[in-house]
C-alpha positions as a printed Julia matrix, in Angstrom:
84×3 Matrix{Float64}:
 -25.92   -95.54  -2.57
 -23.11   -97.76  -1.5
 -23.27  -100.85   0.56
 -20.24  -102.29   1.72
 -19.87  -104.59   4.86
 -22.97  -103.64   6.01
 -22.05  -100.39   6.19
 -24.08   -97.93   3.87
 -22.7    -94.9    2.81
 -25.31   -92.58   1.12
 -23.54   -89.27  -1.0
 -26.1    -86.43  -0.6
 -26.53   -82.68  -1.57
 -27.33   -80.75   1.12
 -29.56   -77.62  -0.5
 -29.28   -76.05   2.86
 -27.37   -76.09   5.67
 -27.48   -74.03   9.26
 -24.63   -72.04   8.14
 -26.41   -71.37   4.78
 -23.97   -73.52   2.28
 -24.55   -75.55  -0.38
 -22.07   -78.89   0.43
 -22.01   -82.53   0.49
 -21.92   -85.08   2.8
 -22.35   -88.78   3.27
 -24.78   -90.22   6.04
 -22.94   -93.64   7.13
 -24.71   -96.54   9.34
 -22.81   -99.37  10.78
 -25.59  -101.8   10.56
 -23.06  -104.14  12.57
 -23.87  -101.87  15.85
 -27.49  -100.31  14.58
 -29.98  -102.32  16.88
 -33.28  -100.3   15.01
 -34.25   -98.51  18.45
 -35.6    -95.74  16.84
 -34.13   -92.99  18.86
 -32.57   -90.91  15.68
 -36.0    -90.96  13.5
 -37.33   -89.67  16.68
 -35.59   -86.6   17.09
 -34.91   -85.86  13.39
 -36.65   -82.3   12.59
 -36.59   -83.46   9.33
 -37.86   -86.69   9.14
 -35.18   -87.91   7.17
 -34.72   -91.22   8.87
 -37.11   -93.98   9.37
 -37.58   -97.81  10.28
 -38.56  -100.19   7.71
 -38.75  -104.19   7.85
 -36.65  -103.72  11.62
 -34.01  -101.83   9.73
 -32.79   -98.06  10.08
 -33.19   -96.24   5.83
 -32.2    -92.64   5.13
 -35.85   -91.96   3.34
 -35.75   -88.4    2.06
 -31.66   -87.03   1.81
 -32.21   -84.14   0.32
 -34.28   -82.95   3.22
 -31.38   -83.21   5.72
 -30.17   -80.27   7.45
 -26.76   -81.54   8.62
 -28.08   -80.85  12.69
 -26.27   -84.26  13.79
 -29.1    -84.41  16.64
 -29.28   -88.07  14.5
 -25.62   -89.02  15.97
 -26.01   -87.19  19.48
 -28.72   -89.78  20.27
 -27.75   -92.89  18.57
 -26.48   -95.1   21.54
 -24.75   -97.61  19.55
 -22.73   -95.08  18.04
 -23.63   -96.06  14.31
 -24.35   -93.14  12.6
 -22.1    -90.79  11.19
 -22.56   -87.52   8.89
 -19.34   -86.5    7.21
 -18.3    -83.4    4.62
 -17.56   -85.36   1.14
């Protein structure tokens, strides 16, 4: 786990993904625009994401399925999941 600018950039293996690959990919928040609403660890089938202390943590990464629902929702825009 990287935090720079607060922006953290997490490097996780997905086990699994929809197309059945093994890959990795980095979950980035831009705690500049991430207010804490709560919509993404709402929606998240896999409970990856979660509020702690007012702030938005990725809590179990290796869990992650790589659905993006997290991003589709986010209205600030803040989240991002990208291929490593």
């Amino acid at each position: 786990m990287v935090i720079r600018d607060e922006v953290l950039i997490l490097t996780i293996k997905f086990t699994w993904n929809f197309k059945g690959e093994s890959k990795m990919a980095k979950i980035i928040i831009d705690y500049d625009e991430c207010d804490a609403c709560g919509e993404c660890v709402d929606v998240c089938p896999m409970e990856v994401l979660i509020i702690v202390d007012g702030k938005l943590e990725v809590q179990h990464p290796e869990e992650c399925n790589e659905c993006e629902v997290c991003m589709d929702v986010c209205p600030n825009e803040c989240i991002e999941v990208e291929e490593d």
